[in-house]
PLY file of the C-alpha trace (Angstrom):
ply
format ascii 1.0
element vertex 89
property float x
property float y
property float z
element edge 88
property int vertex1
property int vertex2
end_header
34.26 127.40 80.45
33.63 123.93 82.19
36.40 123.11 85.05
36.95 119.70 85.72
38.09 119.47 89.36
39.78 116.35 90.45
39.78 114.54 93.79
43.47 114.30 94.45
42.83 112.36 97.89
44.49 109.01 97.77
41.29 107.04 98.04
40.71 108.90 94.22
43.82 108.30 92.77
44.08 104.43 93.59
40.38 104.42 92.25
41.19 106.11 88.69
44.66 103.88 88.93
43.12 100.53 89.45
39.89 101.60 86.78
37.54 98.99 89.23
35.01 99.40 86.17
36.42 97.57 84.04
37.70 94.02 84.09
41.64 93.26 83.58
42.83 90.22 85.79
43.35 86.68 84.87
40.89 84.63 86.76
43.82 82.95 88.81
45.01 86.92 89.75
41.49 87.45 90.07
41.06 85.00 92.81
44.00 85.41 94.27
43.23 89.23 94.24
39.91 88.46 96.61
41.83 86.23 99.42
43.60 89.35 100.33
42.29 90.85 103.34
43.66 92.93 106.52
45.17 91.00 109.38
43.20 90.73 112.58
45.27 93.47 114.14
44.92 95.74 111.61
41.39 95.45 111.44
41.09 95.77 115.15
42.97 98.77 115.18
40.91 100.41 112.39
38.05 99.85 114.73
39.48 101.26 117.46
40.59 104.38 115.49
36.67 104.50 114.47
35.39 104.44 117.66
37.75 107.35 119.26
36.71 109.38 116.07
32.77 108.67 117.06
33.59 109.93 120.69
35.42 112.88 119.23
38.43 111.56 120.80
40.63 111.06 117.77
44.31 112.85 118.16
45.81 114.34 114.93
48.20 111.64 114.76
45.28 109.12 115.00
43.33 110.98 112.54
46.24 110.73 109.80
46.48 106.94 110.52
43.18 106.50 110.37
43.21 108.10 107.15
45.83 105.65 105.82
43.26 103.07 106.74
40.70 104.55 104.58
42.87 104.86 101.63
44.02 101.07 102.18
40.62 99.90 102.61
39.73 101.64 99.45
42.30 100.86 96.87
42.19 96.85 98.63
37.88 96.82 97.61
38.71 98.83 94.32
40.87 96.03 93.22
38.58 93.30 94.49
35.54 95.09 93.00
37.98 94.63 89.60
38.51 91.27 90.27
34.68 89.83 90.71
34.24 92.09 87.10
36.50 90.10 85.47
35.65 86.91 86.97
32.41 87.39 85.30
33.94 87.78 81.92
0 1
1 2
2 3
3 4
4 5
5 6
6 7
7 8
8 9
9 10
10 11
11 12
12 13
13 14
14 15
15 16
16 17
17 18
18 19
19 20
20 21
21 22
22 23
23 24
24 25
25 26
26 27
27 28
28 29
29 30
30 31
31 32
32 33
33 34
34 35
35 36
36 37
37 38
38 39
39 40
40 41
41 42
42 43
43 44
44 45
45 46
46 47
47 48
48 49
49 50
50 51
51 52
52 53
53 54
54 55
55 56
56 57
57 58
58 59
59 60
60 61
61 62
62 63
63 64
64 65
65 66
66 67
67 68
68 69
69 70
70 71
71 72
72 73
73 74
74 75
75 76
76 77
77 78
78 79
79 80
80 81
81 82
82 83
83 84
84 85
85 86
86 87
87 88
């Protein structure tokens, strides 16, 4: 009997959600889709959080906010890796 096990971290689920393999956006949502970005003082902060978890210096609380980075940051690229598919098409 084959098991399929599924990632159930939020990075995963935002990536099976948003399907980035395959194309689905309008080319105006599309572009509008790829001007989104992190503000400056998230982005800073997210490389602070990085650099305390490098050091080893990263406190629980850090570590969960960090996390929510990471998801972010993944589900923002998943949708932009959508977008520049269906720009192409």
């Amino acid at each position: 009997m084959n098991a399929v096990i599924a990632d159930h971290s939020p990075v995963a689920i935002w990536k099976r959600a948003i399907q980035p393999e395959r194309a689905g956006f309008a080319p105006a949502e599309a572009r509008a889709i790829l001007r989104l970005r992190l503000s400056p003082l998230d982005l800073s902060r997210a490389d602070e959080l990085a650099a305390k978890a490098q050091a080893g210096k990263l406190a629980a609380e850090e570590a969960r906010e960090m996390e929510d980075y990471v998801a972010i940051g993944g589900a923002l690229e998943f949708l932009k890796s959508k977008a520049r598919l269906s720009l192409k098409r």
